[in-house]
C-alpha positions in Angstrom: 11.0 -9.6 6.6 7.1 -9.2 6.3 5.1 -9.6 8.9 3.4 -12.6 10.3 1.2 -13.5 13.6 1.0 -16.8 13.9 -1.0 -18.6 16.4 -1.5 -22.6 17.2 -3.3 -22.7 20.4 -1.2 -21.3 23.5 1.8 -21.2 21.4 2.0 -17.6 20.0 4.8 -16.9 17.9 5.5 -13.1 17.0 7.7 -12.2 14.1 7.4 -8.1 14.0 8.3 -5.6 10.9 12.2 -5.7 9.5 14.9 -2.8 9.7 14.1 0.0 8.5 16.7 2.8 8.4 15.6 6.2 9.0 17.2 9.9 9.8 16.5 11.6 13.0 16.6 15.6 13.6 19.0 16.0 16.1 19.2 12.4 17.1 22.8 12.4 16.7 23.7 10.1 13.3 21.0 7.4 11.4 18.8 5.5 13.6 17.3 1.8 13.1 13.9 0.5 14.3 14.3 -2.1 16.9 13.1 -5.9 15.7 11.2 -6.9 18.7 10.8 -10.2 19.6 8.9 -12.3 22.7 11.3 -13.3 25.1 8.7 -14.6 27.7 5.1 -15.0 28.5 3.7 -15.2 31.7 0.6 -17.5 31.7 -2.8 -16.8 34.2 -5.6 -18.6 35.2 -8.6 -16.8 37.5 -9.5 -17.8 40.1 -13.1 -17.3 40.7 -13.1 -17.9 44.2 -10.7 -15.7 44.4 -11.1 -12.9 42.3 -7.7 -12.6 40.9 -5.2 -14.2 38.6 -2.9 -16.9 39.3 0.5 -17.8 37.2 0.2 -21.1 35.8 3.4 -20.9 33.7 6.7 -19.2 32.6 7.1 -19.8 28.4 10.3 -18.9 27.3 11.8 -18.2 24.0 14.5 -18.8 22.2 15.6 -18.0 18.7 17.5 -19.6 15.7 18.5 -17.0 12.6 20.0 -17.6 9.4 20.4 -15.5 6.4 18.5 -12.2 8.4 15.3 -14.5 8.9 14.2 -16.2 11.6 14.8 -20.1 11.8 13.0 -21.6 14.0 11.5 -20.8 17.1 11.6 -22.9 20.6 9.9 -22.3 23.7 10.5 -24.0 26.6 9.7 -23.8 30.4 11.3 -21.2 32.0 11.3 -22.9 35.4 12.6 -26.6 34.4 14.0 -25.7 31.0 12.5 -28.6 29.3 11.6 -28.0 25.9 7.6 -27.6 25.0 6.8 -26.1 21.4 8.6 -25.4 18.5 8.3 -23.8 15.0 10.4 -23.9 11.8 10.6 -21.5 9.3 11.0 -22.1 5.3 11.3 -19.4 3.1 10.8 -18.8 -0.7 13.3 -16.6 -2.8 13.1 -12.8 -1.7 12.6 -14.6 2.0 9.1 -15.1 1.7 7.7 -16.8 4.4 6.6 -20.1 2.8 5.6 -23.0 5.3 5.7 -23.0 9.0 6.0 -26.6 10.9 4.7 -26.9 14.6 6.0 -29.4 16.8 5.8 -30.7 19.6 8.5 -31.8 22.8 6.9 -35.5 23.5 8.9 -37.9 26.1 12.3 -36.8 24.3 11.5 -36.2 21.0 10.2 -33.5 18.7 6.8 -34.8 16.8 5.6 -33.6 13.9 1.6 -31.8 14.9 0.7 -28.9 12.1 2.2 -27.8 8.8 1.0 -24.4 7.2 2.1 -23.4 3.3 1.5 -20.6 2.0 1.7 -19.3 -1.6 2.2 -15.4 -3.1 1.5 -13.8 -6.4 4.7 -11.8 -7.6 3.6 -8.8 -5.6 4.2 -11.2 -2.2 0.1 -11.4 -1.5 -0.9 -14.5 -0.4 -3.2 -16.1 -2.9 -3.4 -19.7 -0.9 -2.8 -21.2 2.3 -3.1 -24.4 3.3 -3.0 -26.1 6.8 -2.3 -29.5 7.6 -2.1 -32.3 11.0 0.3 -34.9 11.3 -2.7 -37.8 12.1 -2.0 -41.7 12.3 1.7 -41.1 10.8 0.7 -39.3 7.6 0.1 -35.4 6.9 -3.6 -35.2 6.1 -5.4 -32.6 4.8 -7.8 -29.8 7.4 -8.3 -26.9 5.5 -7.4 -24.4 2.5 -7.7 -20.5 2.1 -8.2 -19.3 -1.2 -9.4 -17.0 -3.5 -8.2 -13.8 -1.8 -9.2 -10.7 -3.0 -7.4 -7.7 -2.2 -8.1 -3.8 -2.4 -4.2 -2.9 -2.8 -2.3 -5.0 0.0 -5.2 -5.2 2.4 -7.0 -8.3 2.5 -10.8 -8.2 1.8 -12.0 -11.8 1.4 -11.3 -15.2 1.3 -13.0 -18.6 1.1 -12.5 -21.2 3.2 -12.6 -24.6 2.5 -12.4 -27.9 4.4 -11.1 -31.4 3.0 -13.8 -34.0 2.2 -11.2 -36.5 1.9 -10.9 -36.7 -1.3 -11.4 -32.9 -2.5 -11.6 -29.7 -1.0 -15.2 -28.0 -0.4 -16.3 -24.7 0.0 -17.1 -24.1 3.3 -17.8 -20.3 4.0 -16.6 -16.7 2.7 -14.0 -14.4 5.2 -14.7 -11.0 4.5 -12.6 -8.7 6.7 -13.9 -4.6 7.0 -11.7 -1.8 8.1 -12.5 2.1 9.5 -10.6 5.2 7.5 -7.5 4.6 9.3 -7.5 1.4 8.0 -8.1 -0.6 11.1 -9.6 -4.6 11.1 -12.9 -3.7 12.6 -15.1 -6.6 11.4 -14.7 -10.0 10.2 -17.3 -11.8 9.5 -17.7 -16.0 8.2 -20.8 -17.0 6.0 -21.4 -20.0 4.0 -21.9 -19.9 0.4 -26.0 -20.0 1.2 -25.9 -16.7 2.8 -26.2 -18.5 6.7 -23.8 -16.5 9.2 -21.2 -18.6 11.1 -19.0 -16.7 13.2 -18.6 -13.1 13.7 -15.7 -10.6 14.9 -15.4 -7.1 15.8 -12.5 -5.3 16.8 -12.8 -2.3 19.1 -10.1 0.4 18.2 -9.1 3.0 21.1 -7.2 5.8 21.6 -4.0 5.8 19.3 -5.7 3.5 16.9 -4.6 0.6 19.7 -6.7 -2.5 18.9 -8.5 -2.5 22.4 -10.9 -5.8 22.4 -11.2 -8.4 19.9 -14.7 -10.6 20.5 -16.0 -13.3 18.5 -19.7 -13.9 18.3 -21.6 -17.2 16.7 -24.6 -17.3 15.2 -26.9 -19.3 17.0 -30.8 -19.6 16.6 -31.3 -16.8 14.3 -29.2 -13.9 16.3 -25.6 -13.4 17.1 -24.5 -14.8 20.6 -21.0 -14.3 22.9 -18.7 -17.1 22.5 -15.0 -15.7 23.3 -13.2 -12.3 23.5 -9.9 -10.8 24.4 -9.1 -7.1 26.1 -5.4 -5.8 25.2 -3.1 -3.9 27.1 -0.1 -2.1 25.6 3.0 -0.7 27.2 3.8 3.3 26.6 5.5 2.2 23.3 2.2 1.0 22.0 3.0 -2.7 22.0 1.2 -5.5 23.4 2.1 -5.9 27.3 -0.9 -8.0 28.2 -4.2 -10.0 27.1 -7.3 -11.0 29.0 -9.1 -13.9 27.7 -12.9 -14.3 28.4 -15.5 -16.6 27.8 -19.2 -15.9 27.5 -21.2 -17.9 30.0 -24.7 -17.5 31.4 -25.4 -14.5 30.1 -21.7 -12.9 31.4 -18.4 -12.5 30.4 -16.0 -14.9 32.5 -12.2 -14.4 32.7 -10.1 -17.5 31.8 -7.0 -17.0 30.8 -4.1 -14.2 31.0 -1.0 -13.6 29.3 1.9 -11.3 29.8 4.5 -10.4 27.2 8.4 -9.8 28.0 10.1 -8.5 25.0 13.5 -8.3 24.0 15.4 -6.9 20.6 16.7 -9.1 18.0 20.8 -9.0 17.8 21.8 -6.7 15.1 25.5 -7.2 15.0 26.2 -5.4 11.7 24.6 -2.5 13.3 25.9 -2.0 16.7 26.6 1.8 16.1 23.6 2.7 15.2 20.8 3.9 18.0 17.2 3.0 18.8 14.3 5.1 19.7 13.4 4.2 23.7 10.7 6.0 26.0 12.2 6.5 28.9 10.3 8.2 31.8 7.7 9.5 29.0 10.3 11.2 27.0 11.9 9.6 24.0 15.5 9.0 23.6 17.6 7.5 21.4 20.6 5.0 22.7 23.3 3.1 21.1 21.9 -0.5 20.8 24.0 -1.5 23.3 22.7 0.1 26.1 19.0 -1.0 25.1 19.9 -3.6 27.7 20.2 -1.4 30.6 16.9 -0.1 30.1 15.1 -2.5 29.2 15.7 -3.4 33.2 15.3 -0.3 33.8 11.3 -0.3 32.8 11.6 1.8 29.7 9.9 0.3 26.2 11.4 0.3 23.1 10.3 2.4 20.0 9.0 6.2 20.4 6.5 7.2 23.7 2.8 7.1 22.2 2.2 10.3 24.8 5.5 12.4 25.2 5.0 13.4 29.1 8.5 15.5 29.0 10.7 17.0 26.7 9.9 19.8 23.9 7.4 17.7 22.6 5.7 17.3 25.7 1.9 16.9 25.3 -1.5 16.8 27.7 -1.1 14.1 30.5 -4.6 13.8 31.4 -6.5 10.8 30.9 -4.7 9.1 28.3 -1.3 8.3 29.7 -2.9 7.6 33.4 -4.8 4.6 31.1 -1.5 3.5 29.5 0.4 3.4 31.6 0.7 0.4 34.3 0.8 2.4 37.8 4.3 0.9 38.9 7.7 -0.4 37.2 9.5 -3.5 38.6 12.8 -4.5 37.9 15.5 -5.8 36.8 13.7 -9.0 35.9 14.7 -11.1 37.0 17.1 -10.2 40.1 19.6 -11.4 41.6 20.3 -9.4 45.0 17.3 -6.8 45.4 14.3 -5.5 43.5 13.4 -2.0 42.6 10.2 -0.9 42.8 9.1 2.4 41.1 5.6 4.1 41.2 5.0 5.9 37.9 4.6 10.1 38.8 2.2 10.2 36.6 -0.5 7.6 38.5 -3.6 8.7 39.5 -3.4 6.1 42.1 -2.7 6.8 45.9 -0.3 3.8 47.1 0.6 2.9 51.2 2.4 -0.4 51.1 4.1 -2.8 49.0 3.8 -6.5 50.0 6.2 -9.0 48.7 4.3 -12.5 48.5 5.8 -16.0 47.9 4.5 -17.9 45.2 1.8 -19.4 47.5 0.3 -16.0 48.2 1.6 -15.5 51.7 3.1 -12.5 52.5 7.2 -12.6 53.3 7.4 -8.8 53.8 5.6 -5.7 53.9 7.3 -2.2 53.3 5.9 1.2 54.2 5.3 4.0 51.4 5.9 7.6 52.3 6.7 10.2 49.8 9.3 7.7 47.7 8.4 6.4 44.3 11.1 4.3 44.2 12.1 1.6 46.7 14.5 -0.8 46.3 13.5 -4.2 48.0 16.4 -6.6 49.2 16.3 -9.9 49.0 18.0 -11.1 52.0 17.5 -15.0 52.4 14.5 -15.8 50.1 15.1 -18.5 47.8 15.2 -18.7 44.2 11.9 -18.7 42.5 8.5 -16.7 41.6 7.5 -14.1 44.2 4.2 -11.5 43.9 4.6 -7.6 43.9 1.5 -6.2 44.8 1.3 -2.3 45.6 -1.4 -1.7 47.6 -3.4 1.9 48.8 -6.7 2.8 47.4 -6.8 0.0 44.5 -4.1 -3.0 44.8 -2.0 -4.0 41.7 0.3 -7.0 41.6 3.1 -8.6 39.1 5.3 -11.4 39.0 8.7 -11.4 40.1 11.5 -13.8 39.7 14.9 -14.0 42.1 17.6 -15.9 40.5 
């Protein structure tokens, strides 16, 4: 399966990279790399009076496969179930992604809203795309991607054109720049007369971990803010988290926030085979069907970006206190109690952990001594969305669900 990030508004789908089959030295037989997919998002707004984020919604996924490819793709509210986005999948021979149709849950019914097609060379390259909006009960025409220009299987350029209504016209050139590790550091839009339209530059932090994507327009001769978006990862390396902020009055204002659950796409055929899982900052490799168990557990799956322990153990200072998120919550969601567990290797100094309804008002508050990991009961609270928030000389929160 190739790769594809696909993105229509707030519905984000993420297909990430096929099987690939691989021997490990002393990992006890052949290995497979786990096909992770998004099993939730946890959506933010900020509230400025506030000062801190507030969960808006719970976006849950679910997954249709046929012939090893993705289907289609659905997600739905977690809390009432009901349906809200959906994407289906057509493929060309040698499962080629080929057109992707969004729609939308409306009173009942799904309803046609985008359609994107895409066309390869014989090498697989994209050479065309093509988007289009179901508008007044006909598919009309918004905008094409074309001549792309390559330098080996890394995109360089393309030009972007817009549909006049009855032809498409050139509207600016894509040109995308990369460092020597090959990282997207610079995109920049410019119309065929030279003038600048949009501009985007990707900061790239420790581990070659894309840190801050923010797009700049050209306005009155210069370059001005218009939108960015700071990324967290987990200590696997994949996304766990993105800010979104807008550029008003001269400052950059937080907006939105998403948080990303991930679970591992079912690989019947291949439930003897293991996966690589950082556990505690070590990497281990389990049978795929215990990935479950940790997965509640806190660990991540793929190999640790820092090992902390082990034989391979390296330097704990600075960059795994930045990684790493300074307490692990789970299982998510519970049913009886909740575990909390303060990561060892926090810099933080923690007193208290408050557990907050959904309103904000505290419902209990339990004393931190020398433990780092407490295990909350639930008692008599109700079903529903409760706060963790671990408090000492900084205070961190995170959403919790009881069954």
């Amino acid at each position: 399966m190739t790769k594809n990030i696909i993105s229509t508004g707030l519905f984000v789908i993420i297909i990430l990279t096929g099987l690939n089959l691989l021997a490990q030295t002393g990992s006890g037989g052949m290995v497979v790399d786990p096909v992770l997919r998004t099993e939730m998002i946890y959506e933010y707004s900020w509230d400025a009076a506030k000062g801190e984020w507030v969960l808006k919604n719970t976006v849950k996924y679910d997954y249709t496969y046929g012939n090893e490819e993705t289907q289609e793709i659905t997600t739905s509210d977690y809390v009432t179930g009901i349906p809200k986005n959906r994407v289906i999948y057509q493929y060309a021979a040698g499962k080629i992604l080929r057109e992707a149709l969004y729609q939308d849950y409306i009173d009942g019914t799904w309803v046609d809203n985008r359609r994107d097609t895409w066309i390869q060379n014989s090498d697989g390259l994209n050479i065309e795309t093509i988007i289009q909006y179901f508008l007044g009960g006909h598919w009309k025409n918004i905008s094409r991607y074309t001549d792309y220009q390559y330098e080996g299987r890394r995109l360089k350029q393309y030009t972007f054109q817009s549909w006049n209504g009855t032809d498409w016209a050139d509207s600016f050139y894509d040109s995308w720049y990369y460092n020597e590790n090959g990282q997207l550091v610079l995109r920049t839009q410019i119309r065929l007369n030279g003038t600048p339209v949009n501009q985007f530059i990707y900061d790239i932090g420790i581990h070659n971990l894309r840190e801050r994507m923010t797009i700049n327009n050209w306005i009155n001769d210069g370059w001005a803010g218009f939108t960015r978006r700071n990324y967290e990862y987990n200590r696997c390396g994949t996304t766990s988290a993105v800010d979104y902020q807008d550029f008003k009055n001269g400052e950059w204002i937080n907006t939105m926030r998403q948080e990303y659950v991930y679970s591992m796409q079912p690989l019947e055929h291949m439930r003897r085979q293991k996966v690589a899982v950082c556990h505690r900052g070590h990497t281990i490799y389990v049978p795929i069907t215990a990935v479950e168990a940790h997965l509640s557990h806190g660990d991540c799956l793929g190999k640790c970006l820092v090992e902390e322990r082990g034989p391979f153990a390296e330097s704990t200072s600075g960059e795994v206190n930045r990684l790493a998120h300074p307490f692990t919550v789970f299982p998510v969601p519970a049913i009886e109690s909740i575990t909390v567990r303060i990561n060892l290797d926090s810099l933080q100094r923690f007193e208290r952990i408050e557990l907050a309804d959904y309103n904000g008002n505290v419902v209990r508050t339990i004393r931190i001594n020398d433990e780092y990991e407490i295990v909350i009961p639930r008692n008599n609270l109700a079903p529903g969305f409760y706060y963790i928030r671990v408090a000492g000389d900084e205070s961190f929160s995170q959403v919790i669900v009881f069954k």
